[in-house]
Backbone as a ProteinNet text record, in pm:
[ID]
protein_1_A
[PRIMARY]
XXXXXXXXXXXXXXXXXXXXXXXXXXXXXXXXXXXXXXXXXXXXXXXXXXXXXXXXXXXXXXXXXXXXXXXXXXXXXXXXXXXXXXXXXXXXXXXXXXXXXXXXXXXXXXXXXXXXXXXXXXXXXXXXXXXXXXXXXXXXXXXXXXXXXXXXXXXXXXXXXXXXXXXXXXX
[TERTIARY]
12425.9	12444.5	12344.4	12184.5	12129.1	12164.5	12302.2	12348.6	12446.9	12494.6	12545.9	12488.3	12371.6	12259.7	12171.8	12128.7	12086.3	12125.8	12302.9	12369.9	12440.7	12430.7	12434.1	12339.3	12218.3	12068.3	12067.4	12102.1	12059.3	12200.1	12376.6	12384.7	12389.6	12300.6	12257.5	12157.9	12036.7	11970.8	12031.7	12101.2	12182	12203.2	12323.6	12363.9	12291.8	12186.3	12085.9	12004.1	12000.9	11920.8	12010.5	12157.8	12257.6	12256	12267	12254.3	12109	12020.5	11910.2	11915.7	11971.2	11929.9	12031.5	12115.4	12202.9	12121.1	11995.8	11927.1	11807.7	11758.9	11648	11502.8	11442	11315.8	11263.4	11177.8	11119.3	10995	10937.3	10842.8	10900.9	11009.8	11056	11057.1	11136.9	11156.8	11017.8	10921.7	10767.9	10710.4	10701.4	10678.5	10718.4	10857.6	10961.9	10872.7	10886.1	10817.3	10689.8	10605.8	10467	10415	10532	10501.7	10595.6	10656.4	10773.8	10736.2	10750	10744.1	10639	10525.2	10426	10375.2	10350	10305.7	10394.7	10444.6	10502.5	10410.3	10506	10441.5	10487.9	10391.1	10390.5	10462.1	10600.4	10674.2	10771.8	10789.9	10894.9	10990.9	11071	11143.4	11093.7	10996.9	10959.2	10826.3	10876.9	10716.7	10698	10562.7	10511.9	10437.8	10437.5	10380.6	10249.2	10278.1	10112.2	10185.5	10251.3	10355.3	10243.1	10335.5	10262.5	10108.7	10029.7	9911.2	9820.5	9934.7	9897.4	9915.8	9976.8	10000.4	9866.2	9784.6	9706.5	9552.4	9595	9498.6	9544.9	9480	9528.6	9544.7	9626.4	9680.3	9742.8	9590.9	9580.8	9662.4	9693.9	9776.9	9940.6	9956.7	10110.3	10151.8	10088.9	10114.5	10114.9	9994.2	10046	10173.7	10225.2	10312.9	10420.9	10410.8	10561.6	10547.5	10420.8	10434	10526.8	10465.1	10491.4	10651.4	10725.3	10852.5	10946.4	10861.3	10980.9	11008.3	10945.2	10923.2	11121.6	11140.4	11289.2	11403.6	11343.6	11427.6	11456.1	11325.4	11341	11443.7	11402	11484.3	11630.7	11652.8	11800.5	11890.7	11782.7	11834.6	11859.4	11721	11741.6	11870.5	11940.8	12060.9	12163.9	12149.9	12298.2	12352	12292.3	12362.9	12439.3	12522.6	12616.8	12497.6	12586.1	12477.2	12459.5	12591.5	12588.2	12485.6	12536.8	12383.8	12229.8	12263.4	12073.2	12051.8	12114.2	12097.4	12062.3	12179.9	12128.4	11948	11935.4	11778.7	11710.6	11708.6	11610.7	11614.8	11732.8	11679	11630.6	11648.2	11570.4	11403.7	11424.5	11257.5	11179.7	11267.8	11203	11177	11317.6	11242.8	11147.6	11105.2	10982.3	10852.7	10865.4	10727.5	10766	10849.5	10807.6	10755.5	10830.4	10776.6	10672.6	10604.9	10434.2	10383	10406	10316.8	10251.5	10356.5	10327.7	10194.4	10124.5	9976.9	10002.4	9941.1	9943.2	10028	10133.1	10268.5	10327	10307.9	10398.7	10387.7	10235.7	10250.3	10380	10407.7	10481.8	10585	10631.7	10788.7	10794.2	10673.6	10711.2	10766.1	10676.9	10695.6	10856.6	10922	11036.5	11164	11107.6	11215.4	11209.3	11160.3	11116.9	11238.9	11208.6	11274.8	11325	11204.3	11194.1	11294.5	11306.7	11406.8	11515.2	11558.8	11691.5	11712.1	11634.6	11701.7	11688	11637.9	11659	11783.7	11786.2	11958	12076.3	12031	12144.5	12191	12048.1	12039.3	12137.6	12098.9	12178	12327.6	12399.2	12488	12575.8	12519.1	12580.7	12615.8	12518.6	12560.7	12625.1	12623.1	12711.7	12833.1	12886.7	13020.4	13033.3	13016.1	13051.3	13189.9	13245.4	13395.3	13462.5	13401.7	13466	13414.7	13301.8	13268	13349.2	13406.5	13468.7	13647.2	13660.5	13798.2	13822.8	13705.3	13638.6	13683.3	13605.6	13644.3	13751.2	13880.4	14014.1	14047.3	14079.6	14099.5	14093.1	13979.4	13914.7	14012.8	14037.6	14059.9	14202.1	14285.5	14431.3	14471.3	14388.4	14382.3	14334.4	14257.4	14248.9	14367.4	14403.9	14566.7	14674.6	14718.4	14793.7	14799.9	14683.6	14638.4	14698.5	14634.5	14620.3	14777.1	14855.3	15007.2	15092.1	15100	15087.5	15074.8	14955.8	14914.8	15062	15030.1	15131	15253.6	15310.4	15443.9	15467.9	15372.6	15400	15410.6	15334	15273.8	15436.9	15520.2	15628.5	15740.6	15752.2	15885.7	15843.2	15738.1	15763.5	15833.6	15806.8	15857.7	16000.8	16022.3	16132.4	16271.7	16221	16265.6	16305.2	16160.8	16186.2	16341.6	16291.5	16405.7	16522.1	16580	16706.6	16739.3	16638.9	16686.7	16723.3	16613.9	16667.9	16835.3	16863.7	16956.2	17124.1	17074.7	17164.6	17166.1	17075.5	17025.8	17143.6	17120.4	17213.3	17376.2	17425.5	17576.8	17677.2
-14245.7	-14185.4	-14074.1	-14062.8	-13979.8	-13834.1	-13815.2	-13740.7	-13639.7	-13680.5	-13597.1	-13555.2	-13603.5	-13571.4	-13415.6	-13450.3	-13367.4	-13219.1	-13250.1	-13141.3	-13094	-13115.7	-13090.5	-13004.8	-13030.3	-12952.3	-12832.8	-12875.2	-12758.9	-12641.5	-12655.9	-12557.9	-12516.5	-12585.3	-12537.6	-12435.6	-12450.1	-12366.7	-12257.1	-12261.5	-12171.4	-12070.6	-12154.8	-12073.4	-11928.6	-12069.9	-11962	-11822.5	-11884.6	-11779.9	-11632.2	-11704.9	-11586.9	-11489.4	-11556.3	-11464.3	-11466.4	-11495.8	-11419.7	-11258.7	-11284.4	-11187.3	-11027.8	-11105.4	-10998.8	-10927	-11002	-11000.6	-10886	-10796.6	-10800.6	-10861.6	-10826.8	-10930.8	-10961.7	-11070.1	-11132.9	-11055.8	-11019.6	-10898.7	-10759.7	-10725.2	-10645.3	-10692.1	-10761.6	-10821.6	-10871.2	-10908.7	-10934.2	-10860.4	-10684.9	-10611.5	-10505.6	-10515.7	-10501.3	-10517.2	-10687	-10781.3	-10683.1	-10704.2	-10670.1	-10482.9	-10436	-10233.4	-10249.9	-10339.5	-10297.1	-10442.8	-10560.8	-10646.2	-10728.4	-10696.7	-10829.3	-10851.1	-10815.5	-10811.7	-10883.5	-10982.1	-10950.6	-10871.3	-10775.5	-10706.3	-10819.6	-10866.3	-10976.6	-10947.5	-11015.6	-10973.7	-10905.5	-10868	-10800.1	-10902.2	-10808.1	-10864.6	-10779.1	-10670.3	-10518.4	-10627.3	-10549.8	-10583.4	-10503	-10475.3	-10346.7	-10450.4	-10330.3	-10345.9	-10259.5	-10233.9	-10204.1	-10017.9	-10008.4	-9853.8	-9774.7	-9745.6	-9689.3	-9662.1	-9767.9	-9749	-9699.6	-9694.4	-9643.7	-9465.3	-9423.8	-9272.8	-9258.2	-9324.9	-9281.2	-9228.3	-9274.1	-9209.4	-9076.8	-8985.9	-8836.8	-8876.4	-8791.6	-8767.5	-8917.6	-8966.7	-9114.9	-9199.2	-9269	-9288.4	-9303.2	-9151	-9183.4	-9146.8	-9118.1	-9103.9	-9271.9	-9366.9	-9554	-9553.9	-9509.6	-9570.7	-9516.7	-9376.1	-9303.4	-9413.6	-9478.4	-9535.7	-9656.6	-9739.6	-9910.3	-9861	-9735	-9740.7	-9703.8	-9685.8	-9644.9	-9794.1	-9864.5	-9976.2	-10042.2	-10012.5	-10097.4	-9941.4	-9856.8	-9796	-9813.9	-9831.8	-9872.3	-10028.3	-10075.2	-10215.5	-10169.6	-10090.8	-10038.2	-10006.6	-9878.5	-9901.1	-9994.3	-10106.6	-10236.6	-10262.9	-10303.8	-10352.5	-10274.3	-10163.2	-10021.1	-9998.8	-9981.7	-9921.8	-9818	-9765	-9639.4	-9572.4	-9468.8	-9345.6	-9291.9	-9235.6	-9241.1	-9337	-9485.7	-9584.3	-9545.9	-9487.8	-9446.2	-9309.1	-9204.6	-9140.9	-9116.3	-9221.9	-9237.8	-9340.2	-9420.4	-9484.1	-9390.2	-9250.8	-9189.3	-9102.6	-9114.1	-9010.5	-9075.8	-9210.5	-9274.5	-9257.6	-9285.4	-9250.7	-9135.2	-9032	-8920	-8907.1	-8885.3	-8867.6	-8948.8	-9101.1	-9153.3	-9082.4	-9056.6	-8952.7	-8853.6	-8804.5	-8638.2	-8677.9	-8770.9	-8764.4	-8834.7	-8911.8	-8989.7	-8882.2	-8713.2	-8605.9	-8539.1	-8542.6	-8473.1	-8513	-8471.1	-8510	-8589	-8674.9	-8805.5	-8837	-8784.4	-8844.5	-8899.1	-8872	-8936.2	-9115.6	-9130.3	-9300.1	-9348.1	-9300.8	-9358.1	-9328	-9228.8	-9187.1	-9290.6	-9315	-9380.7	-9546.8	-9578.1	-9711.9	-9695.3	-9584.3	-9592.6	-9622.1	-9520	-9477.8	-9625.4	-9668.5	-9818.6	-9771.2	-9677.4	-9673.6	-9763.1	-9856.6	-9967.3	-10111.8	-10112.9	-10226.1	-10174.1	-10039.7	-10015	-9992.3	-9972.2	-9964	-10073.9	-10189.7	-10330.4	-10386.9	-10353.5	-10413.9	-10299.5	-10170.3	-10091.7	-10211.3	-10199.1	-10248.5	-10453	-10466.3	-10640.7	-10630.7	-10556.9	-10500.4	-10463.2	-10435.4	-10321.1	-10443.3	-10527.5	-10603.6	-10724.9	-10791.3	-10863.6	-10802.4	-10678.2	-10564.1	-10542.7	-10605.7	-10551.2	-10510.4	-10578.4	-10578.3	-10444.1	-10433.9	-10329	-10205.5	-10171.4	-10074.4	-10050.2	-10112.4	-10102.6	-10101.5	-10170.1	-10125.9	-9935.5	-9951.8	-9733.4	-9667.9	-9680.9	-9678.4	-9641.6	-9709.1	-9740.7	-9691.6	-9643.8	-9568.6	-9446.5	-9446.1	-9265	-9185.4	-9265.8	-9242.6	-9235.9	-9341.8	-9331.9	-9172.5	-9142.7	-9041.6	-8864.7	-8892.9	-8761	-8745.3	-8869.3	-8878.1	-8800.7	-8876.9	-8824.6	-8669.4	-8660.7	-8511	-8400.6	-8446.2	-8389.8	-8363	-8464.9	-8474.3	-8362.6	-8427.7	-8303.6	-8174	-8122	-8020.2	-7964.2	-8021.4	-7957.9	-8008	-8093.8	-8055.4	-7945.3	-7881.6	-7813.5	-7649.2	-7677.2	-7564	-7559.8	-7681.7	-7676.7	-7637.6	-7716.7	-7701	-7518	-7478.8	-7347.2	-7327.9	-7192.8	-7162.7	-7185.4	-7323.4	-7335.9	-7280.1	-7356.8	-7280.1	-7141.8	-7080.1	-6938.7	-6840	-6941.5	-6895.4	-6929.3	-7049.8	-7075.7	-6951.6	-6965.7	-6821.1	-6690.1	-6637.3	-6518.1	-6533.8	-6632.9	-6631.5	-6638.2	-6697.2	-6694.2	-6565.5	-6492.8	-6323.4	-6225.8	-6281.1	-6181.7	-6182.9	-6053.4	-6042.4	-6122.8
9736.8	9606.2	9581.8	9685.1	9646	9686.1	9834.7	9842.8	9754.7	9720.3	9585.4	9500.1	9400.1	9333.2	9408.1	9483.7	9569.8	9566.9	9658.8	9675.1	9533.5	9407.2	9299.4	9257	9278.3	9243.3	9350.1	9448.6	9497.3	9466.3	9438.4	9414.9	9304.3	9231.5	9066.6	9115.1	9195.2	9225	9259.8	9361.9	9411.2	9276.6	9237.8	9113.4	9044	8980.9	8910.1	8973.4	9090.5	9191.1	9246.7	9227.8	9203.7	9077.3	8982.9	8815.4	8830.1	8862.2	8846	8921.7	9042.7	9106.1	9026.9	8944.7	8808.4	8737.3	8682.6	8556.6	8589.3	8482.2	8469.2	8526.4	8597.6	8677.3	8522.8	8575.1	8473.7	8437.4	8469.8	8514.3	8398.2	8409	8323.5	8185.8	8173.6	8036.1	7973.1	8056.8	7980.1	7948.1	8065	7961.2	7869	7859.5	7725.2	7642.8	7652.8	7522.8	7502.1	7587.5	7535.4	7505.4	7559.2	7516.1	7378.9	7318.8	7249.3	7112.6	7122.3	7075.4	7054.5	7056.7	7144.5	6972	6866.1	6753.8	6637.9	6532.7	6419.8	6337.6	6210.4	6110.3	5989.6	5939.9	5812.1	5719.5	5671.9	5596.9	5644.4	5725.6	5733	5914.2	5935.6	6091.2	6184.2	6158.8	6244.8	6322.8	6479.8	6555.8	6636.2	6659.1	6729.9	6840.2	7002.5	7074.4	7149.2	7234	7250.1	7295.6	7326	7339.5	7200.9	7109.4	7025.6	7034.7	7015.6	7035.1	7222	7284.3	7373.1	7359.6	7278.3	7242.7	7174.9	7142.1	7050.5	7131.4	7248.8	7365.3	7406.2	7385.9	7476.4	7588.6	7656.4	7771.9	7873.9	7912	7938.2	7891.6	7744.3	7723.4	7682.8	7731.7	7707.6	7849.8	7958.1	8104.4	8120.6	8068.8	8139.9	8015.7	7913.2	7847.1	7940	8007.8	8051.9	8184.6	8277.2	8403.9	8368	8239.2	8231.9	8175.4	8095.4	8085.9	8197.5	8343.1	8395	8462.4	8443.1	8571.9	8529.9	8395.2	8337.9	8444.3	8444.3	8524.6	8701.5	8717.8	8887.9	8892.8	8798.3	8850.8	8770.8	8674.4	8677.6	8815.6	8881.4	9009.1	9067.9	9100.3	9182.7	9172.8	9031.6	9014.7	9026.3	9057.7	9082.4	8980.9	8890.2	8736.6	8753	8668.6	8733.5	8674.9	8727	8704.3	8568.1	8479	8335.2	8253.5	8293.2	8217.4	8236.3	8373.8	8414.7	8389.9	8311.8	8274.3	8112.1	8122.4	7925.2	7906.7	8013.4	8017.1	8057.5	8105.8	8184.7	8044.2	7987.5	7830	7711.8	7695.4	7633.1	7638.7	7804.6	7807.4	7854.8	7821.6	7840.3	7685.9	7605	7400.9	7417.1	7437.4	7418	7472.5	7559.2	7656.8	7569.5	7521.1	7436.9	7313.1	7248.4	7087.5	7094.1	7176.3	7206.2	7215.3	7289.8	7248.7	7162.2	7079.3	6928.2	6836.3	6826	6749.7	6614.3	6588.9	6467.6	6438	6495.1	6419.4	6548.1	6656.6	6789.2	6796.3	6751.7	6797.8	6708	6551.3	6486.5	6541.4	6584.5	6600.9	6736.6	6799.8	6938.2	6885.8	6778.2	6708.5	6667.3	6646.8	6584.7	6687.9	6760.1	6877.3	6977.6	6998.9	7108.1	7238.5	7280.4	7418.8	7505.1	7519.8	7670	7569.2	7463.3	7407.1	7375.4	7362.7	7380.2	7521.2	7580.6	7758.1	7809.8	7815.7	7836.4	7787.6	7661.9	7553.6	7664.7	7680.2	7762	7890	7985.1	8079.5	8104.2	8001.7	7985.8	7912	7807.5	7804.9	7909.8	8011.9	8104.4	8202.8	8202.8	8331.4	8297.3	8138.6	8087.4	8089.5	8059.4	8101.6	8196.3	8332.6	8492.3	8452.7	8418.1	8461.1	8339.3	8243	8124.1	8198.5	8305	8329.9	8463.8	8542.3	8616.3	8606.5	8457.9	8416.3	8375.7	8297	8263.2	8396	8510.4	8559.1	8615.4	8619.5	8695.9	8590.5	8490.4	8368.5	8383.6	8442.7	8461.3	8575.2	8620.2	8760.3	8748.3	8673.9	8644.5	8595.2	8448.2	8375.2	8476.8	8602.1	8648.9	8722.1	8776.4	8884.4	8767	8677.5	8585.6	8518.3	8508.9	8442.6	8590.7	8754.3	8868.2	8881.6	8884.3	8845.7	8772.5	8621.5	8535.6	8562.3	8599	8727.4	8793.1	8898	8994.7	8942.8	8901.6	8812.5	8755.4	8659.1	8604.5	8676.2	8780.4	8877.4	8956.5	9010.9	9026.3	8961.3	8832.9	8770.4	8666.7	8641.3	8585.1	8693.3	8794.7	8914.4	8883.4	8919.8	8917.6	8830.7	8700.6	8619.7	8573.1	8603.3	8593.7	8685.4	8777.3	8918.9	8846	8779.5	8745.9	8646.1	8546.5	8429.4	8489.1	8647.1	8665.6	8714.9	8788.2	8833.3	8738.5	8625.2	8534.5	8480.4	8470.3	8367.9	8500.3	8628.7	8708.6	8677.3	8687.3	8610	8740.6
[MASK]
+++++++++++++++++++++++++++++++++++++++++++++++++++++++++++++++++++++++++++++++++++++++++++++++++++++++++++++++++++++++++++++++++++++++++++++++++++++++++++++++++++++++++++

C-alpha cells in the first residue's frame, strides 16, 4: 500500500515542478514584492517599495532600480513571451527608468507608475492566456490569408472584367 502513496507524491511533485517551470521564478516575484510592494501606507490599500526611494539616489540609484527591473524581463524571455508582450515590458520599464530621472518629482511618478508590478501581472496574465494568445494568433494569420486572397482576387477578377466590357464595347 506504500506503493501507491509514494507514486502519488512523486507525480504531484512532478506536477508542480512542471507549472513551476510556467511561472515566474520565485526570485522574481520576491523582488516584485520588495522594489514595488514591500511597505503598507497606513490607511489606505497603497504600498510602496524600495523602487522609488531608490530614484532618490543620483545616478546610482535609478541604474540598481533600471538593473533589479530588468531581471522580470530576462525571465520573460526564460519563458518565451511573444515578442509584442516583451515589448510592451521593455516599455514599461523603460517610462520607469525615464520618469525616476526627472529631479524631485521622479521618485513619485516612479511610486505611481510601479513598472515591475504591472509587468509581473503582464507576465502571469500572459501565461495564464497560453492558449488566447495562440488563438490571436491563428486569427492573425486567418485574417492576412483572407486579406492576401482578397488581394489577388481582386488583382484577377478586375482584369478580367475589364476584358469582358471591352469586348462587349466592340461593334
Amino acid at each position: 500500500m506504500n506503493e501507491p502513496d509514494d507514486a502519488l507524491a512523486s507525480a504531484r511533485r512532478q506536477a508542480e515542478l512542471e507549472i513551476a517551470k510556467d511561472r515566474p521564478a520565485k526570485a522574481t516575484r520576491a523582488l516584485t514584492y520588495v522594489l514595488e510592494e514591500l511597505v503598507p501606507i497606513p490607511g489606505t490599500t497603497f504600498r510602496l517599495g524600495v523602487d522609488p526611494f531608490l530614484s532618490l539616489i543620483p545616478g546610482a540609484g535609478q541604474v540598481s532600480g533600471a538593473v533589479f527591473g530588468s531581471v522580470l524581463l530576462f525571465d520573460a524571455a526564460r519563458l518565451r513571451m511573444p515578442i509584442p508582450v516583451l515589448a510592451r515590458m521593455l516599455g514599461n520599464w523603460a517610462i520607469d527608468w525615464l520618469v525616476g530621472l526627472i529631479p524631485f518629482v521622479g521618485p513619485f511618478l516612479d511610486a505611481a507608475w510601479r513598472s515591475n508590478l504591472k509587468n509581473l501581472r503582464l507576465l502571469n496574465r500572459t501565461i495564464d492566456d497560453r492558449a488566447q494568445v495562440r488563438d490571436a494568433s491563428v486569427r492573425y494569420w486567418i485574417a492576412v490569408v483572407a486579406i492576401l486572397a482578397s488581394m489577388v482576387g481582386l488583382i484577377l477578377l478586375v482584369p478580367a472584367l475589364l476584358i469582358m466590357w471591352a469586348l462587349r464595347a466592340l461593334p
